[in-house]
C-alpha positions in Angstrom: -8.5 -40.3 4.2 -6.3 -43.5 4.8 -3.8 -41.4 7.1 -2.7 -38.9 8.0 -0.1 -37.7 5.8 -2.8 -37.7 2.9 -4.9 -35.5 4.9 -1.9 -32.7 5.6 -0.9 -32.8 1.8 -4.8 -32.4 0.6 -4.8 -29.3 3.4 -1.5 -28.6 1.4 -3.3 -27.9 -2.0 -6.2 -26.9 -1.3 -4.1 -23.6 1.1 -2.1 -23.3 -2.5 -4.9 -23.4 -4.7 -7.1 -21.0 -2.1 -4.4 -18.0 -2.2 -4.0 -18.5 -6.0 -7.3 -17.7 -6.4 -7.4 -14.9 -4.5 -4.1 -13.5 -5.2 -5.8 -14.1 -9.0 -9.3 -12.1 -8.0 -8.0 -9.1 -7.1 
């Protein structure tokens, strides 16, 4: 990552994407 601003909003999705998912699995 270039900074450290890309790094928070890549933890960002990925936290978004993660309780989708499991929201979605059960």
């Amino acid at each position: 990552f270039r900074n450290m601003e890309e790094y928070l909003q890549f933890l960002e999705e990925g936290l978004e994407f993660l309780s989708s998912f499991l929201e979605g699995g059960r």
